[in-house]
Every structure is written in structure tokens, then in C-alpha cells.
N, C-alpha and C positions, 0 to 999 in steps of 0.2 A: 504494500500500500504506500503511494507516495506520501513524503512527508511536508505539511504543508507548515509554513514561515511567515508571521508579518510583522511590523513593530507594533509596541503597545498602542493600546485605543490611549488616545487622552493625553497629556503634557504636565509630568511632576514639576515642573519648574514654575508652577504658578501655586504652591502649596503654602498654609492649609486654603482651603476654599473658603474661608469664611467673608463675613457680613465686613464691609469697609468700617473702621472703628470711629469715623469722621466724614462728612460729606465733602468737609473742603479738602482736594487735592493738597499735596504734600510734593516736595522736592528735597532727596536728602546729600546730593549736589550738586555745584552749581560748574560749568564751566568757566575760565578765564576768558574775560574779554579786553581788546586794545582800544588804544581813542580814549575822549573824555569821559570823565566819572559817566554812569546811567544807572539807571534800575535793570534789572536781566530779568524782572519774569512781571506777570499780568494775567489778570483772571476774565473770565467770560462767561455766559451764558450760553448752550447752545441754542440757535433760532429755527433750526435746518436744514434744508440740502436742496443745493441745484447741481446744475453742470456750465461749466464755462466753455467756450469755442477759443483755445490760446495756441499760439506759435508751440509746437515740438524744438525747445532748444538743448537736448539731452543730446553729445556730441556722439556718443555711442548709440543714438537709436535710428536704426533704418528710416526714420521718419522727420530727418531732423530739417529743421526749416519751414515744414509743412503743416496745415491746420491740425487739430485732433482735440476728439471734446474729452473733457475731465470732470469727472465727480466732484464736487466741491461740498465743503459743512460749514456752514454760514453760523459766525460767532458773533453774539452783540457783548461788546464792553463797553459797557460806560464807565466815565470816567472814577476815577478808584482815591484814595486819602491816605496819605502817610500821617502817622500820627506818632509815632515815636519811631529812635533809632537805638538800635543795641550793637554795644561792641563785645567783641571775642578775641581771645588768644588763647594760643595755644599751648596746650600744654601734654604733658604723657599721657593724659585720659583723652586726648584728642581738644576739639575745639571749644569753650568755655566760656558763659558766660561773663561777662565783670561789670558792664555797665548799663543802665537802660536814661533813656530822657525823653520825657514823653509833651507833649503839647500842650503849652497852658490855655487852655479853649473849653468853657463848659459845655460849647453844643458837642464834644466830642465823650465827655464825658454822660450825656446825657444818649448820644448814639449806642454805644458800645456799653450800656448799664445792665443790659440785658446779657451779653456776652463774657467781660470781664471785668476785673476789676481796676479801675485806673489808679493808679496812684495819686493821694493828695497833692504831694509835694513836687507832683511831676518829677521824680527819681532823684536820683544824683547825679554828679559829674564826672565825663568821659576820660580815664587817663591818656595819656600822651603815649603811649605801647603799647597799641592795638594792631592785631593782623588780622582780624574783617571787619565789618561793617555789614552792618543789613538795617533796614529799615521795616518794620510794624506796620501794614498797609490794612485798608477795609471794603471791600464792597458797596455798591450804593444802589440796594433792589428797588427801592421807590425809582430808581430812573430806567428801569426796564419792565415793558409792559409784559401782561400776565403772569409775572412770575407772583407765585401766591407766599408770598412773604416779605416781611419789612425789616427782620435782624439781619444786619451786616454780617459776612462771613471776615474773621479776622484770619489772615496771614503773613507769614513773615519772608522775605525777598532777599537778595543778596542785593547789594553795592557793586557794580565793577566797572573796572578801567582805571586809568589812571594811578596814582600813587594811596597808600594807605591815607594820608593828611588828606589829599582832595579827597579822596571819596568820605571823608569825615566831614569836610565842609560840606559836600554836597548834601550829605543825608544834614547838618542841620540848617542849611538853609531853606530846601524842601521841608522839613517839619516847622520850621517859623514861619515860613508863608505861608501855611494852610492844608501844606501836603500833596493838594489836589491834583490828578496828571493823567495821562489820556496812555491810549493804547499805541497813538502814532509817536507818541515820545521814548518806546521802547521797540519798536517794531518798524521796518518799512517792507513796502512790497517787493515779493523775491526772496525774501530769508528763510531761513528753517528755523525750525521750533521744535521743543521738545511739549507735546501735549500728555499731560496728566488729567486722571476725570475719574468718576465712579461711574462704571455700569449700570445698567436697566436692570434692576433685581428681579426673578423670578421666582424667589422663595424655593420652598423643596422641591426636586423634583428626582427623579430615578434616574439609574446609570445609562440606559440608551441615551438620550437627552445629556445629560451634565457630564460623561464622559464617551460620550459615541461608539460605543460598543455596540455591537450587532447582535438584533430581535434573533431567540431562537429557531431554528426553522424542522417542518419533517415530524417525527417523531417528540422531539422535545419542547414542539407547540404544542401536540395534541394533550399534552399532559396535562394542562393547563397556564401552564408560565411559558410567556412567554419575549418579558420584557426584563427578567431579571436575569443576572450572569448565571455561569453553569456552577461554579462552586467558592466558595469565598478559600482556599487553599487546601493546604494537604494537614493532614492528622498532627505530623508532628511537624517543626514546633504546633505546641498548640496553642496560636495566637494565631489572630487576623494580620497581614501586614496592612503597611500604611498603601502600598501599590496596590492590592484592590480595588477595582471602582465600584463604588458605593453610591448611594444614594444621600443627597444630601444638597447643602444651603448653595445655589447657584444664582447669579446674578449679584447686583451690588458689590461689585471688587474695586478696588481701584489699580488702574493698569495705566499704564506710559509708553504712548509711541514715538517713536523718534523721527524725527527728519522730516516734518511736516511744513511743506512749503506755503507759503504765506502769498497767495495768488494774486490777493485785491485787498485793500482797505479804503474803506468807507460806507456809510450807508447804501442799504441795496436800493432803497427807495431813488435816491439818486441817479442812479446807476445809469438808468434808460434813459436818463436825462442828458449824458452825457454823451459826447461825441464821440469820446474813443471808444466807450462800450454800446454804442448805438446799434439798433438790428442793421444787417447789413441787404441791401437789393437781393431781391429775389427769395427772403423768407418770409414765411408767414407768421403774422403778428403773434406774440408770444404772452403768456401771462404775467402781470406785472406781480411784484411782492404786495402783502396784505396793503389790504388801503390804510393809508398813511405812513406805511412803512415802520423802520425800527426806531426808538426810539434813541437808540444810542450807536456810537461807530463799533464798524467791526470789523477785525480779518473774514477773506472767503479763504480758509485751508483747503488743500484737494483729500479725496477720498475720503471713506465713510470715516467718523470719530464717537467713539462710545459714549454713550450715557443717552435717557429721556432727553427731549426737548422742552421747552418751558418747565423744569420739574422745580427748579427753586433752590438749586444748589448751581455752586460754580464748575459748571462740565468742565471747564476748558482752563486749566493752570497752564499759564504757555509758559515755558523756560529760554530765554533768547542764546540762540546759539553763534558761535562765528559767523562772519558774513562768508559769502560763496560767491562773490565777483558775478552775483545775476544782476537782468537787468531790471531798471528802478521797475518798468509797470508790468513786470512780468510776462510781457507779451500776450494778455487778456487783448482777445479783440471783441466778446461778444460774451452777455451772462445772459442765461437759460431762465427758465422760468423756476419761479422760488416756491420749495416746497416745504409750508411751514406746518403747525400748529393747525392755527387757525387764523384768520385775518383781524388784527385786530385796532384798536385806534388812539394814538397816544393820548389822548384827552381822557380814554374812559380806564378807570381801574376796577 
């Protein structure tokens, strides 16, 4: 009898499967960036998906030069608040707290009351021997329609470029003015992105489904099972291992993809307004975004990106990554129709 061979059902490297321990995406690090001090990440909402019609400029693909349409995931950011800066150094336990300074502004204490706890005294003072920098940023859901929530998601950002001192000035002159700063201040069109998010949760479900193993077939359907594996291992040891696929919590993870190119920024509503993204002769009229469009600006990333839409958490942590010498408009010549939610209208909440 032949002997048949395949690789496991399923992927242990995304172990244990459980429930995300937090909605807001997390980055545990950051890459080095050159040029003047910036902020290197920025949170979003996902709104999304169309398709763009862009130039093929991938120098390796048979197709290079020529039209080709792309899946894009339409992100609204609205504009985001720094509200404090924290320093670190390092030390054998790795990277270390020592200082925090946070913004003397009651309306931010009165934002974030639900969240955390501000300090009275707005912290203490920053030593002169620091080796990072990050700044305390927030959310601002009142400025994105549908989303059914009004507490800020707080996260904390790295500092880069430039020298340890600038990027120290930088973070406190950003928290003395207000904090406040947009997605086009960290991002332009044509860059990659590291995208962080939590999944669409699906609660329990069985090992066909949450780890793709294959329904029994023949004889060991007619027995009655026929969604469940054929045996959870052998006698001895006598324990389950962890490689089994079992049945259990899928959906809600948070995962990170990498190398997410950043196609378009601006509102979609716009879009069709514009010249270079205008339909081109000889198509047929296409469906515009919800009436009145997005409230807030956003990248258009290619290909699908995980999590609900409108769900009320921040899908989309971007992490800004080196630049890649593309160009500024990414050769967008034409955006598809927007396939959102619902249509909705920035006046009504």
C-alpha cells in the first residue's frame, strides 16, 4: 500500500490561539529611521476596500510599466494627541523606564479619565542620558463617523531620527503645543508600513474550520463524526500534545503584516474630485464613497488587512518603515469604487 505524506494542517507559529489581551495594536519594535526627528507609527480605523487602477513599477514583474488593478483597504485617521513623553535607557534588563512628562491641559485630563490615570503634577523631569524617546499619543473617535465609541485608545510611539537631544526637543515641543498631528506628518504616498490590528473574532469553533484539517470521508463519516480528527495521539505518553488541532477560541488575534505599501493618502470623498485620480475615457461611471464621504484623512494600503470595519477599535497600528526610493503618488491613476460599511454622513452620529 502506498505510503501517503503531507505537512501538518495549521501553523504552530501563531501559538496559543487565544482572545487579543487588548484591542489597541501593540509594536514591541521599532525600526531606525534617518532625517529629522518624527513620530514612526499612527493609528487608524479600518473604513474598507476598493481597488485602484496604478502603474506596475515592481522592476522584477513581467508587467512593469503597464496598468494593473490592486486591492486596496481604505484606513481613516484622524488626527491623533500627544500628550506626554517618556524616556528610557538602557540597561541589562533591556530598555527602562526613568522619566515621564505629561501635558498640563485639563481637557486632556478630563479625555483620558476614563482610561488612565494622569498625573497631578504632570510627572517629573527628563535626565540628560537618555537613549529613546517615545511619546504617549491618543485617539480621537468623536472624529470618525460610526464608530460606536467615544474613549480614546491610548498608545505609546517611538521618537526617530535625528540625534537623542532633538528627538527630546521634538517630543517636548509636540507635547507643549497641544500634541495634535495628522497621518500625513508620519506617512507619505509610496512607503511601507508595518500594519498591526486584531482580527474579526469568531468565538469557538472546531478543528476543520480553526485549523483546516480535512472532514472525514467513506466509512468514518458513516459512523457518525465527521468533523472531528481521527484520534487526539497514541497511549503512551499519556498526555495530549500541544500539536493536536483542537477545537477552540479563533478569531480576535492580533497579527502584523509587513511591507504594506501606502498607495494614496487622502480622503476618498475627494478622490473623484481630483484630476489625477479622475475616471479615465471610455469607463463606465463608477460608484462614489458613502455620501459625504470620510470624515477624516486616510492611507489607501493594497491588499486585504484584518480586522471588522467600523468595529470601534484601532484596526490599523501603522509602524513607519524606511523609505524605498518610490515615487511621491505612487502611480495611482484611477480609485474603484468604495466598498464600505454603510454610507454614512458626517453631521449624523
Amino acid at each position: 500500500m502506498p505510503q501517503s505524506n503531507r505537512p501538518r494542517k495549521g501553523s504552530l507559529a501563531f501559538g496559543p490561539r487565544s482572545r487579543a489581551a487588548d484591542e489597541t495594536p501593540r509594536f514591541n519594535t521599532w525600526p531606525d529611521a534617518d532625517g529629522q526627528p518624527t513620530l514612526q507609527g499612527f493609528a487608524g480605523y479600518k473604513a474598507g476596500m476598493s481597488h485602484v487602477v496604478m502603474i506596475d513599477d515592481r522592476a522584477d514583474s513581467p508587467r512593469e510599466g503597464m496598468e494593473h488593478t490592486v486591492p486596496v483597504t481604505i484606513v481613516e485617521t484622524p488626527p491623533m494627541r500627544a500628550v506626554a513623553l517618556r524616556a528610557y535607557e538602557n540597561t541589562s534588563y533591556g530598555l527602562t523606564p526613568v522619566s515621564e512628562v505629561w501635558a498640563d491641559a485639563e481637557d486632556i485630563r478630563d479625555e483620558l479619565d476614563r482610561t488612565l490615570d494622569v498625573p497631578e503634577n504632570g510627572g517629573g523631569a527628563v535626565p540628560d542620558d537618555v537613549d529613546e524617546v517615545r511619546v504617549i499619543t491618543h485617539t480621537v473617535p468623536d472624529a470618525v463617523d460610526a464608530v460606536p465609541k467615544t474613549t480614546p485608545d491610548v498608545m505609546e510611539t517611538r521618537v526617530g531620527g535625528g540625534s537623542v537631544d532633538e528627538r527630546l526637543e521634538f517630543a517636548r515641543e509636540l507635547v507643549a503645543e497641544g500634541g495634535e498631528h495628522t497621518m500625513t506628518d508620519v506617512f507619505r504616498d509610496g512607503e511601507y508600513a508595518d500594519v498591526a490590528g486584531v482580527t474579526k473574532g469568531k468565538g469557538l469553533q472546531g478543528p476543520v474550520k480553526r485549523w483546516g484539517v480535512q472532514k472525514r470521508k467513506g466509512k468514518h463519516y458513516r459512523q457518525g463524526w465527521r468533523r472531528r480528527i481521527g484520534n487526539l495521539g497514541p497511549w503512551n505518553p499519556s498526555r495530549v500534545r500541544s500539536t493536536v488541532p483542537q477545537q477552540g477560541q479563533t478569531g480576535y488575534h492580533q497579527r502584523t503584516e509587513l511591507n504594506k505599501r501606502i498607495v494614496a493618502t487622502g480622503n476618498p470623498s475627494r478622490v473623484h474630485d481630483n484630476e489625477r485620480y479622475s475616471t479615465r475615457p471610455g469607463r463606465r461611471a463608477r460608484r462614489r464613497p458613502p455620501d459625504g464621504g470620510l470624515r477624516g484623512d486616510g492611507p489607501t494600503g493594497p491588499h486585504p488587512q484584518g480586522g471588522a470595519r467600523r468595529s470601534g477599535q484601532p484596526k490599523a497600528g501603522l509602524r513607519r518603515r524606511p523609505a524605498c526610493g518610490l515615487p511621491d503618488d505612487g502611480g495611482v491613476l484611477w480609485l474603484g469604487a468604495w466598498h464600505g460599511s454603510r454610507a454614512t454622513d458626517p453631521g449624523a452620529r
